[in-house]
C-alpha positions as a Python dict, from the first residue, in 0.01 Angstrom:
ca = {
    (1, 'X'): (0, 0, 0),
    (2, 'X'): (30, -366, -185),
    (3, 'X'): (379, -518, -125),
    (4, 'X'): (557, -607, -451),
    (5, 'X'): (535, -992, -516),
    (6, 'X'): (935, -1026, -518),
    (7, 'X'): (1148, -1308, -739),
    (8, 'X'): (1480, -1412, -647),
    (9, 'X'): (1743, -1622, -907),
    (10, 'X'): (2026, -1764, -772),
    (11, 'X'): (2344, -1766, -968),
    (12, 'X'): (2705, -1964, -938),
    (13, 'X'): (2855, -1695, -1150),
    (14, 'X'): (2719, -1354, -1291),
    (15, 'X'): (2622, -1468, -1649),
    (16, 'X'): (2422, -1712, -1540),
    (17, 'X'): (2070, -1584, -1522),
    (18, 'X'): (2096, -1368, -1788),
    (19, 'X'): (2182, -1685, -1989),
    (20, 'X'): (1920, -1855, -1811),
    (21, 'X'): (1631, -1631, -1715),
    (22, 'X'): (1722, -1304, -1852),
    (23, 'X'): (1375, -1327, -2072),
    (24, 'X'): (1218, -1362, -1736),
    (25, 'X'): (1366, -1131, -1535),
    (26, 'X'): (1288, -864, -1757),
    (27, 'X'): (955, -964, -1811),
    (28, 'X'): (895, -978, -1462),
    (29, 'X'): (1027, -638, -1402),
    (30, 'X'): (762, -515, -1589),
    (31, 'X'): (488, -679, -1421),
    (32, 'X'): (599, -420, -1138),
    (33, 'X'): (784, -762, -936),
    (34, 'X'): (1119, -716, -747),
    (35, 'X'): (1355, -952, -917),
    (36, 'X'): (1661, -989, -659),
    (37, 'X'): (1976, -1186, -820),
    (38, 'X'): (2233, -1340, -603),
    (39, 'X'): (2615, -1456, -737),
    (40, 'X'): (2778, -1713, -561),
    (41, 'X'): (3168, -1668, -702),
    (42, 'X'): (3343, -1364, -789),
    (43, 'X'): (3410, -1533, -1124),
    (44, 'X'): (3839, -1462, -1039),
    (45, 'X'): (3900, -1748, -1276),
    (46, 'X'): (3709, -1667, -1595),
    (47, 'X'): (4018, -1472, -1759),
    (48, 'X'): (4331, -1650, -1649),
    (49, 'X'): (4537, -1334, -1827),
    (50, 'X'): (4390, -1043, -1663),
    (51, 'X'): (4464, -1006, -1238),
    (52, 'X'): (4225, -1115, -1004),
    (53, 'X'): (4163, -829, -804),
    (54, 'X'): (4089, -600, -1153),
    (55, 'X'): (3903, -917, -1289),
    (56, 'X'): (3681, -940, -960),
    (57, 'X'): (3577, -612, -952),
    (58, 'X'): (3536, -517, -1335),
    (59, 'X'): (3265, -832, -1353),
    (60, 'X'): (3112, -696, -1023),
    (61, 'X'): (3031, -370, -1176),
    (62, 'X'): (2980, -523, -1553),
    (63, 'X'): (2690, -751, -1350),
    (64, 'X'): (2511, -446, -1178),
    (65, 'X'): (2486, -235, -1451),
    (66, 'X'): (2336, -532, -1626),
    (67, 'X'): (2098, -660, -1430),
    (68, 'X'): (1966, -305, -1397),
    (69, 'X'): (1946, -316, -1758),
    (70, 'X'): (1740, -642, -1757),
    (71, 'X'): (1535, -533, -1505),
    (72, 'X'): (1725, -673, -1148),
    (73, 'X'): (1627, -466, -835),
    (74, 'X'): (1938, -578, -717),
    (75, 'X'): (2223, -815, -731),
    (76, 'X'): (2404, -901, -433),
    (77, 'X'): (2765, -1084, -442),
    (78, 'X'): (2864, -1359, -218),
    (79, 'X'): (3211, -1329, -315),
    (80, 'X'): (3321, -1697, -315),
    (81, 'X'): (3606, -1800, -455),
    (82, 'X'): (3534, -1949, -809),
    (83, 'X'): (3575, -2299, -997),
    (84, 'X'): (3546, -2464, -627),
    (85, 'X'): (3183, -2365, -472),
    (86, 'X'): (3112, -2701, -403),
    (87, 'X'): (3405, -2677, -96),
    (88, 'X'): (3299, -2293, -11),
    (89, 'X'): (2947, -2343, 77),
    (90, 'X'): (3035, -2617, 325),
    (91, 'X'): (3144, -2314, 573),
    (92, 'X'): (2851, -2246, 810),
    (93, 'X'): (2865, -1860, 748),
    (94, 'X'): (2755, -1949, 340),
    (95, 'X'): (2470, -2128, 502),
    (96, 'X'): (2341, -1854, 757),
    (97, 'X'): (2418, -1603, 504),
    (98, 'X'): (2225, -1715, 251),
    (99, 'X'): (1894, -1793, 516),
    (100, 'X'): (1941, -1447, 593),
    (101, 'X'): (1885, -1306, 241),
    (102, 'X'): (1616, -1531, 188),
    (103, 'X'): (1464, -1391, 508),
    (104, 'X'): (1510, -1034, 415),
    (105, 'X'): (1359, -1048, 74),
    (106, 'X'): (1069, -1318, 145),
    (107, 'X'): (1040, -1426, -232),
    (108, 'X'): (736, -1611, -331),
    (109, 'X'): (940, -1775, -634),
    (110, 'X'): (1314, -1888, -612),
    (111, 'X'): (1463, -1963, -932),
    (112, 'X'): (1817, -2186, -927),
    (113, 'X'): (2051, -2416, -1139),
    (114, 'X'): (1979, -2769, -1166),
    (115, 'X'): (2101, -3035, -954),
    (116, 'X'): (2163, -3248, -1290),
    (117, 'X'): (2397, -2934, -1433),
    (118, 'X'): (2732, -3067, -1563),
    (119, 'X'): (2886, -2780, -1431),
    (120, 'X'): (3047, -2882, -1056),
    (121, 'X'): (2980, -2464, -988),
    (122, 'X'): (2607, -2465, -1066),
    (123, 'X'): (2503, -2793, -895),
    (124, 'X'): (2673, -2653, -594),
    (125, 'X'): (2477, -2331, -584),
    (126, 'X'): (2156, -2584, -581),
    (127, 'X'): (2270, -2729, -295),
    (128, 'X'): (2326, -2426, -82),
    (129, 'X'): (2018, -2268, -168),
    (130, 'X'): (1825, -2636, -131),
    (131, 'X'): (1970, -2661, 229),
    (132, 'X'): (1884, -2302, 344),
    (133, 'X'): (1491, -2291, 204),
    (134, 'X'): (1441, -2614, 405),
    (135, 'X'): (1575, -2465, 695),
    (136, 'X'): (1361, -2179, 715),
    (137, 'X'): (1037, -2295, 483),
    (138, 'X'): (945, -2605, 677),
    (139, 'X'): (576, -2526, 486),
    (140, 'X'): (681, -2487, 168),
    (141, 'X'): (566, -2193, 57),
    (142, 'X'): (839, -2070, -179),
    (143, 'X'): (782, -2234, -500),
    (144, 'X'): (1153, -2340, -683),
    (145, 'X'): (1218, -2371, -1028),
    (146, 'X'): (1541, -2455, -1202),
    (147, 'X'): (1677, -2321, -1524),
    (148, 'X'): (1917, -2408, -1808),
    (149, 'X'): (2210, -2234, -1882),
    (150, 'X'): (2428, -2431, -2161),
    (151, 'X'): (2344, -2752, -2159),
    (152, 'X'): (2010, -2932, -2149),
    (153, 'X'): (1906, -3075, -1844),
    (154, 'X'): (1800, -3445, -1738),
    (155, 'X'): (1516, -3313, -1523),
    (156, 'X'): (1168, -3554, -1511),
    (157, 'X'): (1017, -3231, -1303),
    (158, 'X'): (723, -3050, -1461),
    (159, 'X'): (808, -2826, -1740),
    (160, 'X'): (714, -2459, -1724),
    (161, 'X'): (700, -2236, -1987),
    (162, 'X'): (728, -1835, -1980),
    (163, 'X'): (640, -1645, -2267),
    (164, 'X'): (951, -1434, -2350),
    (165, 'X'): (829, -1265, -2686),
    (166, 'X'): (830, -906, -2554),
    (167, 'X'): (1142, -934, -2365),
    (168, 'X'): (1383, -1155, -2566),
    (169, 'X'): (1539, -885, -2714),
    (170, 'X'): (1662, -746, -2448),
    (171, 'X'): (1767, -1091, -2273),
    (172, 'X'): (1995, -1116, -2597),
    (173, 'X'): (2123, -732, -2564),
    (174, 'X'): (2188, -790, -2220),
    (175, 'X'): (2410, -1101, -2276),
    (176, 'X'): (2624, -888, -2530),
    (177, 'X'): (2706, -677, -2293),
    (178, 'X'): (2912, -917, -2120),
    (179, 'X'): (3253, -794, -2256),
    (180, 'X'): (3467, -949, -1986),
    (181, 'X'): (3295, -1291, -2119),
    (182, 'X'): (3277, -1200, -2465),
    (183, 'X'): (3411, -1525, -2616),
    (184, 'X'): (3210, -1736, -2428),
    (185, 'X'): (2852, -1544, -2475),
    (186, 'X'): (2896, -1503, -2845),
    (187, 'X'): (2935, -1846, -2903),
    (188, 'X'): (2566, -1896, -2681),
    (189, 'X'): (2394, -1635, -2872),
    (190, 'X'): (2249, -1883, -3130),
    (191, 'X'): (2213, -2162, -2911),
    (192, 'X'): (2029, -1994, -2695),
    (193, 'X'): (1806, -1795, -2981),
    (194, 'X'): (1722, -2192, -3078),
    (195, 'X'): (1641, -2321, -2732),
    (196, 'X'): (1374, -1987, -2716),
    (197, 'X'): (1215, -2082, -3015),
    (198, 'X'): (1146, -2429, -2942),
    (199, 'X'): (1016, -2384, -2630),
    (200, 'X'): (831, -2062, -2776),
    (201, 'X'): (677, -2409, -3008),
    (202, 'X'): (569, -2566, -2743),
    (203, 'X'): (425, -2282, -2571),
    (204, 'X'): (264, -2143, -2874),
    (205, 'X'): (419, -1817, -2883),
    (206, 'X'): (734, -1683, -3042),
    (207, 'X'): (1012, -1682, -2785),
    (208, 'X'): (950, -1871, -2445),
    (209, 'X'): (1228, -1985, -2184),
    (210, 'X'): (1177, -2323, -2001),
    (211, 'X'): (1200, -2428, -1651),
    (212, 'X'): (1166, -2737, -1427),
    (213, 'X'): (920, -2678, -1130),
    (214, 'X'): (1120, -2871, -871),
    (215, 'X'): (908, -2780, -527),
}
């Protein structure tokens, strides 16, 4: 029996690659590929009114049922404590953790947050991920890419271009979804409809999402 080619994103909180890759995901899904998503922080911060312990576990269950809706085999949670990631993933156990996973699922495409994100959160998640792959893929066999999630990236990495058309949709159904983040997502919605036509331009089709090959 053929092995499923399997695709893991890495995320600093659990909107992330929805916002980022969610066209992707899905799309991959249906290609019959194992998409694996993995959140760094518990995202205890994002609603300063509501308490942490209801807030942590109402996104944890919010971000399954959505990535099974966008097509996510699974979605594992690191649990790290939120708004300071850069500090967490110093501790050894973040690092072995994470080469573990990596291990387990033996992706054949890793896709991340930028190193060049203005977001302290999302630059960190690059670096834990950058430090464990070199630690265990000494050949470099696992190709990276990094994605955008609101802001536009300095990267002078090839660009890469997936055709979202058939998926888009449900990329942007997926993202309304987020209720505990409903503030935030709406105001992405057209943003992110704009960013997935123009690079649907430059791919010559009508909805594409962009991403920097980076190894």
């Amino acid at each position: 029996m053929e092995m499923k080619e399997t695709i893991m994103v890495f995320a600093a909180h659990s909107d992330d690659e929805t916002i980022g890759c969610g066209g992707t995901i899905a799309k991959f899904s249906e290609e019959g590929k194992e998409v694996i998503a993995v959140v760094f922080s518990s995202g205890e911060k994002s609603s300063p009114w509501l308490k942490e312990k209801y807030l942590v576990e109402s996104r944890k269950e919010e971000a399954k049922e959505i990535g099974r809706f966008i097509g996510s085999s699974e979605t594992i949670f690191l649990g790290l404590k939120d708004t300071i990631l850069m500090s967490e993933i110093e501790n050894p156990k973040v690092n072995n953790v994470l080469k573990k996973v990596i291990q387990r699922y033996n992706p054949s495409k890793i896709f991340v947050h930028s190193k060049f994100d203005a977001h302290e959160d999302h630059r960190a998640v690059n670096k834990a991920v950058f430090r464990a792959i070199n630690e265990i893929d000494k050949k470099k066999e696992i190709s990276v890419y990094v994605f955008e999630v609101w802001n536009v990236l300095n990267e002078t990495h090839p660009r890469i271009y997936i055709d979202v058309s058939k998926t888009f949709k449900r990329k942007i159904d997926a993202m309304k979804k987020f209720k505990s983040q409903r503030v935030y997502i709406y105001t992405l919605l057209i943003p992110v409809w704009i960013r997935a036509w123009v690079s649907g331009f430059h791919a010559k089709c009508r909805f594409a999402e962009r991403f920097y090959k980076v190894r």
